[in-house]
Biopython code that builds the backbone (N, CA, C, O; Angstrom):
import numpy as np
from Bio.PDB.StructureBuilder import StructureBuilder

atoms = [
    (1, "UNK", "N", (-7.166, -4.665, 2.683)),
    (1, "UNK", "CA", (-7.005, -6.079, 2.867)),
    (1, "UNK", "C", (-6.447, -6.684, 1.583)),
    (1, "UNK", "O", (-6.970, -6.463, 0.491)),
    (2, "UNK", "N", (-5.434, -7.407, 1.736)),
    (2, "UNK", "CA", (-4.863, -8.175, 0.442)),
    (2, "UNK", "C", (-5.130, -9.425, 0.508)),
    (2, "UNK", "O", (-4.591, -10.088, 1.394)),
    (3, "UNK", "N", (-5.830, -9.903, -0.214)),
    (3, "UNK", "CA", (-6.405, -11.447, -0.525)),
    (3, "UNK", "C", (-5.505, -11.983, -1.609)),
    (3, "UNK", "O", (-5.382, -11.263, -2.600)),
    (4, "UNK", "N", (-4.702, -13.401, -1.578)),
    (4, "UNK", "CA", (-3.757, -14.050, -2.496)),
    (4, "UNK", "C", (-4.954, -15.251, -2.846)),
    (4, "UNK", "O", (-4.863, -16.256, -2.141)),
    (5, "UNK", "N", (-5.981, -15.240, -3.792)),
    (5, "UNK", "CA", (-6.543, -16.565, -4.147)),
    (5, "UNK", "C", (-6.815, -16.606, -5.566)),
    (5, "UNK", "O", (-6.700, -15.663, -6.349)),
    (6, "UNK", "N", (-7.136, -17.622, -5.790)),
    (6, "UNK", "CA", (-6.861, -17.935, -7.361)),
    (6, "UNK", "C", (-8.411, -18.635, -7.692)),
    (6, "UNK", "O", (-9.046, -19.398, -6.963)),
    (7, "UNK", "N", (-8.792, -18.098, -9.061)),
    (7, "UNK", "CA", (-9.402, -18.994, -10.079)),
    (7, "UNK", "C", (-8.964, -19.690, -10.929)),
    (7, "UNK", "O", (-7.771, -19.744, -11.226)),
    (8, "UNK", "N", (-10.119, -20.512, -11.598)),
    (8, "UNK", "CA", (-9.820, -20.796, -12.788)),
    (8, "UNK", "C", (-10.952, -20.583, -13.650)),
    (8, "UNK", "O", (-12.152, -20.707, -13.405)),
    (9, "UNK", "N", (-10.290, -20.202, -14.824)),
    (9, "UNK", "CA", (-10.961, -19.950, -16.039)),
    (9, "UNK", "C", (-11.520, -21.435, -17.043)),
    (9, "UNK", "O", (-10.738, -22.385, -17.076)),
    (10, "UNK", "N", (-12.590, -21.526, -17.657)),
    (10, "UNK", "CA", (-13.501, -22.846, -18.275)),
    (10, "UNK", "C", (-12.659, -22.478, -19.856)),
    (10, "UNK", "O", (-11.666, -21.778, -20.054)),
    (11, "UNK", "N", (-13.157, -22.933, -20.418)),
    (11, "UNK", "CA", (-12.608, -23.363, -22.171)),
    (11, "UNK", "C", (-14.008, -22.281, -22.212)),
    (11, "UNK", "O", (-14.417, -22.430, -23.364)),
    (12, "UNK", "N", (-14.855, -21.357, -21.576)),
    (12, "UNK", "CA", (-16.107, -21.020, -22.057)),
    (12, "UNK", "C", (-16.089, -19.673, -21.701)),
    (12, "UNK", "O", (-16.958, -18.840, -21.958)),
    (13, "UNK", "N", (-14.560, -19.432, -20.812)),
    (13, "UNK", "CA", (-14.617, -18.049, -20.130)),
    (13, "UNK", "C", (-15.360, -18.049, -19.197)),
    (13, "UNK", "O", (-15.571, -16.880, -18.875)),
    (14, "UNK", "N", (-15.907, -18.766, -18.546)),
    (14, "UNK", "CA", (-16.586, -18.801, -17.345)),
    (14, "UNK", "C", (-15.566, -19.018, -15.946)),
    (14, "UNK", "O", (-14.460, -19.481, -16.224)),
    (15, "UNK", "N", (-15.720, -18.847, -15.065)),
    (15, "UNK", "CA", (-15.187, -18.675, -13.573)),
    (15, "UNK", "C", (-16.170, -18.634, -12.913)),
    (15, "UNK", "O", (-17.266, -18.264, -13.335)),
    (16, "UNK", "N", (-15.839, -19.142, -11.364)),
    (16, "UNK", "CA", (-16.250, -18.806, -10.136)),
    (16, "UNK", "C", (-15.310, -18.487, -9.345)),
    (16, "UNK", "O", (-14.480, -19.383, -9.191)),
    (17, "UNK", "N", (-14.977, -16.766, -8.322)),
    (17, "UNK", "CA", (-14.773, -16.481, -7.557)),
    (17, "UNK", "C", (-14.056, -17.261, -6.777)),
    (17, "UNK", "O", (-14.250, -18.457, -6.994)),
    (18, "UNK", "N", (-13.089, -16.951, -5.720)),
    (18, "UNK", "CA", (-13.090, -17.885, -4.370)),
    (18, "UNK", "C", (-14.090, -17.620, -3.269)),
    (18, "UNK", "O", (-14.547, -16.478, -3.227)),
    (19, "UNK", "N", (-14.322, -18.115, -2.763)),
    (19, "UNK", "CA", (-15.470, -17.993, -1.349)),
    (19, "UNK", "C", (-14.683, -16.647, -0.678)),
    (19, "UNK", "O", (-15.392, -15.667, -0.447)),
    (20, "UNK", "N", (-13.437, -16.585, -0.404)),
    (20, "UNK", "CA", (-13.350, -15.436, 0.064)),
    (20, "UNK", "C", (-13.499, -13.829, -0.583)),
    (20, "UNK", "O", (-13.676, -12.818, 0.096)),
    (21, "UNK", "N", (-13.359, -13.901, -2.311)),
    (21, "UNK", "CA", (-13.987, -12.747, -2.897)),
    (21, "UNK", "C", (-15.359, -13.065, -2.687)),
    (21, "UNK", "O", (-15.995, -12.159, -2.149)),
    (22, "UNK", "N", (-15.864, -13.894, -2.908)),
    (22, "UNK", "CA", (-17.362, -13.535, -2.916)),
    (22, "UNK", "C", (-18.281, -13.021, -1.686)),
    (22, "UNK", "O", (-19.265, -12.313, -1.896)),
    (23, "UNK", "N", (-17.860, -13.456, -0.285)),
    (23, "UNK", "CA", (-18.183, -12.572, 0.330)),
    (23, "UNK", "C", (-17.811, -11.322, 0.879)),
    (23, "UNK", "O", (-18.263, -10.667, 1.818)),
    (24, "UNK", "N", (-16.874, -11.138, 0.071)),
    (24, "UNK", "CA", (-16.336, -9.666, 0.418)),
    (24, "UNK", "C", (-16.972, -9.137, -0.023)),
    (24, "UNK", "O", (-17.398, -8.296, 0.768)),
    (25, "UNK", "N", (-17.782, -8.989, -1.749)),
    (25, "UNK", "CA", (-18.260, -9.021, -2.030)),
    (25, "UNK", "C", (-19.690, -8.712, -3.125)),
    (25, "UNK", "O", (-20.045, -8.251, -4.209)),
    (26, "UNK", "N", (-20.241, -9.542, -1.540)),
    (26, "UNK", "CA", (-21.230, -10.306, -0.807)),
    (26, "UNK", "C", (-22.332, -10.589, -2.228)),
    (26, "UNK", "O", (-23.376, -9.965, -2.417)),
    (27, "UNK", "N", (-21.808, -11.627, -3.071)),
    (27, "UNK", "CA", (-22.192, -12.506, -4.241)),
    (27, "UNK", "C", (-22.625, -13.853, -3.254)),
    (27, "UNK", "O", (-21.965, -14.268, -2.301)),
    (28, "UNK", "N", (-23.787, -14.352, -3.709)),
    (28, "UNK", "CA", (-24.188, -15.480, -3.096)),
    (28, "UNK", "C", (-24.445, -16.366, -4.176)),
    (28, "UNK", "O", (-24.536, -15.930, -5.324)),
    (29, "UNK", "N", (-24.595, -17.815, -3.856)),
    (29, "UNK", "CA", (-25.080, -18.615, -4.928)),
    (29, "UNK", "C", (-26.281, -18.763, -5.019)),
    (29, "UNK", "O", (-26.650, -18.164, -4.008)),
    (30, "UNK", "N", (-27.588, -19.295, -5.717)),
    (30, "UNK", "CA", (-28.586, -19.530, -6.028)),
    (30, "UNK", "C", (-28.900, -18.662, -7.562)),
    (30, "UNK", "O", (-28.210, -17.952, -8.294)),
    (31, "UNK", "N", (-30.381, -19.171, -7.584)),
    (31, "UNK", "CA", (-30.344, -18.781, -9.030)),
    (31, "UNK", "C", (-31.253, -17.226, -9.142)),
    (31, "UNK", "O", (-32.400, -17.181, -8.699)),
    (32, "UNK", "N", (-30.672, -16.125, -9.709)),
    (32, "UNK", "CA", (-30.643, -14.994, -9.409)),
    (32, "UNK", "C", (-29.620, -14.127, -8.946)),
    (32, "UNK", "O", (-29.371, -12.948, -9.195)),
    (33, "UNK", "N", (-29.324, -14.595, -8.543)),
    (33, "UNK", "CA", (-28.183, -14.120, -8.329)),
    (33, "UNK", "C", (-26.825, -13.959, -9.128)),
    (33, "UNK", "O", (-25.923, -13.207, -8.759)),
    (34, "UNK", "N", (-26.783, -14.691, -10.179)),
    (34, "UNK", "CA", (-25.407, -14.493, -11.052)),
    (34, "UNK", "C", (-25.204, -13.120, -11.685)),
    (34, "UNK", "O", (-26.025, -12.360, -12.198)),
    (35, "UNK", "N", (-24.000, -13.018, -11.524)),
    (35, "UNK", "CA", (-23.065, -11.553, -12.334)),
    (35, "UNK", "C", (-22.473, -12.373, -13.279)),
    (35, "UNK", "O", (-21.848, -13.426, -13.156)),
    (36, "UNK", "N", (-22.827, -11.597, -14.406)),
    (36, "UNK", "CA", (-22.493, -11.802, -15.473)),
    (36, "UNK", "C", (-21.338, -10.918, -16.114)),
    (36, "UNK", "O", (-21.831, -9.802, -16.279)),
    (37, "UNK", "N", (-20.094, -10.923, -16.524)),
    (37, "UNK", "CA", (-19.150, -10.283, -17.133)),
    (37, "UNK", "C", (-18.323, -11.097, -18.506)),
    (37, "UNK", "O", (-17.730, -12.169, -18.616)),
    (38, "UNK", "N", (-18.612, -10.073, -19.352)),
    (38, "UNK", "CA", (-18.148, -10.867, -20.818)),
    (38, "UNK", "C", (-17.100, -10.766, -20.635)),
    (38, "UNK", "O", (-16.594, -11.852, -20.352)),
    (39, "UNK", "N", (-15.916, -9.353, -20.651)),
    (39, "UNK", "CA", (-14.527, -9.633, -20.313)),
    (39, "UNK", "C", (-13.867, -8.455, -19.696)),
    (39, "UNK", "O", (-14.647, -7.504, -19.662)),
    (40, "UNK", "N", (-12.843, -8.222, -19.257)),
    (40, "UNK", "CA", (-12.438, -7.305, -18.488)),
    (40, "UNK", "C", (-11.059, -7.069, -19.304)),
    (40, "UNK", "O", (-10.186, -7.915, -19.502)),
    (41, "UNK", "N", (-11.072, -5.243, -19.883)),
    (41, "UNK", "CA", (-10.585, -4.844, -20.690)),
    (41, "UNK", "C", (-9.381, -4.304, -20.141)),
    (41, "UNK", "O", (-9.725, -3.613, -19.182)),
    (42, "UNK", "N", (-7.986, -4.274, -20.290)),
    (42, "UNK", "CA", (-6.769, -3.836, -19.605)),
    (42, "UNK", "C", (-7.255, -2.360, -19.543)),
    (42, "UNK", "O", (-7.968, -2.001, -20.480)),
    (43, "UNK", "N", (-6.950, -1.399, -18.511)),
    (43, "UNK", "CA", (-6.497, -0.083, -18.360)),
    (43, "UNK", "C", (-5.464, 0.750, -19.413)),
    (43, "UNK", "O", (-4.237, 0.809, -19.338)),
    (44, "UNK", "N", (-6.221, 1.281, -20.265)),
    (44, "UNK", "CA", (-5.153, 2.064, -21.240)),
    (44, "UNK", "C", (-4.580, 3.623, -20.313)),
    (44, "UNK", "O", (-5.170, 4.690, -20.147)),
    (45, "UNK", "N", (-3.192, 3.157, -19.845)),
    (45, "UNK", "CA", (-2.995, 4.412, -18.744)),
    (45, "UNK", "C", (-2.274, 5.874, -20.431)),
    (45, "UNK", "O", (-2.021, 7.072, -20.306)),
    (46, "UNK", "N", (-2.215, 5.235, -21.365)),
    (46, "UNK", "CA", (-1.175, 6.320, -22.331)),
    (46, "UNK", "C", (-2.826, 7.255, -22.812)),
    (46, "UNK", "O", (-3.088, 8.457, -22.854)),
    (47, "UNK", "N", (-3.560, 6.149, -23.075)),
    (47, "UNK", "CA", (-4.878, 7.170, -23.488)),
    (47, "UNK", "C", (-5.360, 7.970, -22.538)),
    (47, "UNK", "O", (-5.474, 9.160, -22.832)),
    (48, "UNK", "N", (-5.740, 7.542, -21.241)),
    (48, "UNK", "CA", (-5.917, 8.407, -20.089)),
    (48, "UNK", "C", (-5.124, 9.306, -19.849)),
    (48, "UNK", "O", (-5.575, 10.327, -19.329)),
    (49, "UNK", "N", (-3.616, 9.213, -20.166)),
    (49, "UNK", "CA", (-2.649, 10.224, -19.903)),
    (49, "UNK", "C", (-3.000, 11.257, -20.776)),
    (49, "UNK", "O", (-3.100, 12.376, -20.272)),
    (50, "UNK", "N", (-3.289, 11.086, -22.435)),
    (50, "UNK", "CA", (-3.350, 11.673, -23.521)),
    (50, "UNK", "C", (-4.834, 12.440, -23.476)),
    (50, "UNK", "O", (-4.819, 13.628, -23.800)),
    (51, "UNK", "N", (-6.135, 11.840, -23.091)),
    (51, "UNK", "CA", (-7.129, 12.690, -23.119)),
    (51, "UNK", "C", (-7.294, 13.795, -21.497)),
    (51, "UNK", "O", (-7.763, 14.930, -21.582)),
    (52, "UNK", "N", (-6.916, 13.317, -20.406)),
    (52, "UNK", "CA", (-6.872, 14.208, -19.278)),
    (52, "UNK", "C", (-7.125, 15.674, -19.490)),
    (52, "UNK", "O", (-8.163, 16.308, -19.296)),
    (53, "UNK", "N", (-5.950, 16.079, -19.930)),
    (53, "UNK", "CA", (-5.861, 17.368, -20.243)),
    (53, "UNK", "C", (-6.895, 18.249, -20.860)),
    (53, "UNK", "O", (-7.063, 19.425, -20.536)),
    (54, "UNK", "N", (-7.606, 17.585, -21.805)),
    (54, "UNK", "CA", (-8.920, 17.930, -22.400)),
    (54, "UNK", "C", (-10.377, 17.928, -21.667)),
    (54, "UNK", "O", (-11.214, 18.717, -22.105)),
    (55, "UNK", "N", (-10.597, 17.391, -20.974)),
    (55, "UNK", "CA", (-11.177, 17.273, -19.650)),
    (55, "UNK", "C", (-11.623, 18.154, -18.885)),
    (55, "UNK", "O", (-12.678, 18.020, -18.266)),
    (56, "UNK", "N", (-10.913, 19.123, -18.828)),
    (56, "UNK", "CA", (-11.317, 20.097, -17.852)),
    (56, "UNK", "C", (-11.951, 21.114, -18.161)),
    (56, "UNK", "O", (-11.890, 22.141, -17.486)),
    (57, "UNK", "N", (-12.654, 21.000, -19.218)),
    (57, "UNK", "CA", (-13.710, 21.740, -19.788)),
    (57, "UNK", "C", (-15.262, 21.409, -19.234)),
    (57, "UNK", "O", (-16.215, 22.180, -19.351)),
    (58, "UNK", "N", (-15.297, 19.924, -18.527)),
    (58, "UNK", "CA", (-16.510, 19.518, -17.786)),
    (58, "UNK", "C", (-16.252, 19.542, -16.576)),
    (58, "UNK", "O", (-16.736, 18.724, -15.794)),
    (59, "UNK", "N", (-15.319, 20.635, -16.170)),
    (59, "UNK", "CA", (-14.974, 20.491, -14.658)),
    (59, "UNK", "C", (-15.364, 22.059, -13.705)),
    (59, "UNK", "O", (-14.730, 22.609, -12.804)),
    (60, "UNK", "N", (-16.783, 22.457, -14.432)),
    (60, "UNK", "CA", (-16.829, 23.835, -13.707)),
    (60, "UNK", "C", (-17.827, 23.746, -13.102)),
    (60, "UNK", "O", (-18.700, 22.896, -13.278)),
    (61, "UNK", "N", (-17.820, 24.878, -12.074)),
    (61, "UNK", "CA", (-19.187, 25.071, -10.393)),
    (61, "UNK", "C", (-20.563, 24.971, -11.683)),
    (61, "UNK", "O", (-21.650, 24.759, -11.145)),
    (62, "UNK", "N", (-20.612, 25.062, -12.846)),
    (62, "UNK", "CA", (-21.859, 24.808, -12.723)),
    (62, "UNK", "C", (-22.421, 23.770, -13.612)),
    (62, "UNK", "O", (-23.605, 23.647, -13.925)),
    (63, "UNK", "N", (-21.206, 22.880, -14.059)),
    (63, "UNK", "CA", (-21.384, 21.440, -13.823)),
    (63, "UNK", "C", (-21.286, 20.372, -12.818)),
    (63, "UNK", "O", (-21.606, 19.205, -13.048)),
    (64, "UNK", "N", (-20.885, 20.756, -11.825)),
    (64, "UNK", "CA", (-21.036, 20.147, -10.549)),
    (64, "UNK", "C", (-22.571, 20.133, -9.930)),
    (64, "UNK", "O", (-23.187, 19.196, -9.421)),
    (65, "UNK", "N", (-23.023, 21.685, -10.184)),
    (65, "UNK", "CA", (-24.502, 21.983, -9.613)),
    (65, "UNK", "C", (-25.011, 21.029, -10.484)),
    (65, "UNK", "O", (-25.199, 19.944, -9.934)),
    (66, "UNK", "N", (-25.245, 21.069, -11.457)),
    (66, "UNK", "CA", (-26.471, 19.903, -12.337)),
    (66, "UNK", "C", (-26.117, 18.941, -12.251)),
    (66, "UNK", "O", (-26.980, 18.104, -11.986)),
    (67, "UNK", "N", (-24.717, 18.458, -12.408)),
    (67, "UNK", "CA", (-24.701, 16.632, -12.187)),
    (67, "UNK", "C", (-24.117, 15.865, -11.415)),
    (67, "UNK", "O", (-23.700, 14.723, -11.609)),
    (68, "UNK", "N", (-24.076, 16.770, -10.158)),
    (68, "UNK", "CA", (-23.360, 16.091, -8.772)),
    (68, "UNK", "C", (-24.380, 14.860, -8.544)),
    (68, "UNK", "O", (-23.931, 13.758, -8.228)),
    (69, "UNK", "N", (-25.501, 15.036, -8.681)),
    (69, "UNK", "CA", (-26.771, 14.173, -8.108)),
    (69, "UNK", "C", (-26.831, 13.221, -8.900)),
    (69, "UNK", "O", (-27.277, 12.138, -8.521)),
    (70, "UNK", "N", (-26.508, 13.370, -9.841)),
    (70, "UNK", "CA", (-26.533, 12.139, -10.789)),
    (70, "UNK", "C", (-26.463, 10.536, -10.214)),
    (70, "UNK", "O", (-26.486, 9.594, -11.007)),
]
sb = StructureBuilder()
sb.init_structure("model")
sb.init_model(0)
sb.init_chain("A")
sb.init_seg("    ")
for serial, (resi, resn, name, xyz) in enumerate(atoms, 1):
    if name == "N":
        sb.init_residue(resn, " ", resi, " ")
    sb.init_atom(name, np.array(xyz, "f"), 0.0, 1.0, " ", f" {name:<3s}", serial, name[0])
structure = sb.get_structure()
């Protein structure tokens, strides 16, 4: 599903959602309920490209057995 809606951002970094992200979701208002996020950091795709390869040293049958459940 592609949703086109917009926020806005406070002088405090604060936002609220549109009604249609929030129940997608399913964020409600009242008190208890708030998500809190300090900031949302861009995707470094050159570092991910660059460490990958190294990686596959935590990728064997008997690291799967111990921390599939995780």
């Amino acid at each position: 599903m592609v949703m086109s809606m917009a926020s806005k951002i406070t002088s405090r970094d604060r936002t609220t959602p549109p009604k249609g992200i929030r129940d997608e979701v399913g964020v409600r208002s009242g008190e208890g309920n708030a998500v809190r996020v300090r900031r949302a950091e861009l995707f470094d795709f050159d570092w991910h490209r660059a460490i990958s390869p190294t990686l596959g040293e935590w990728d064997s049958a008997n690291d799967h057995e111990n921390f599939d459940d995780l």
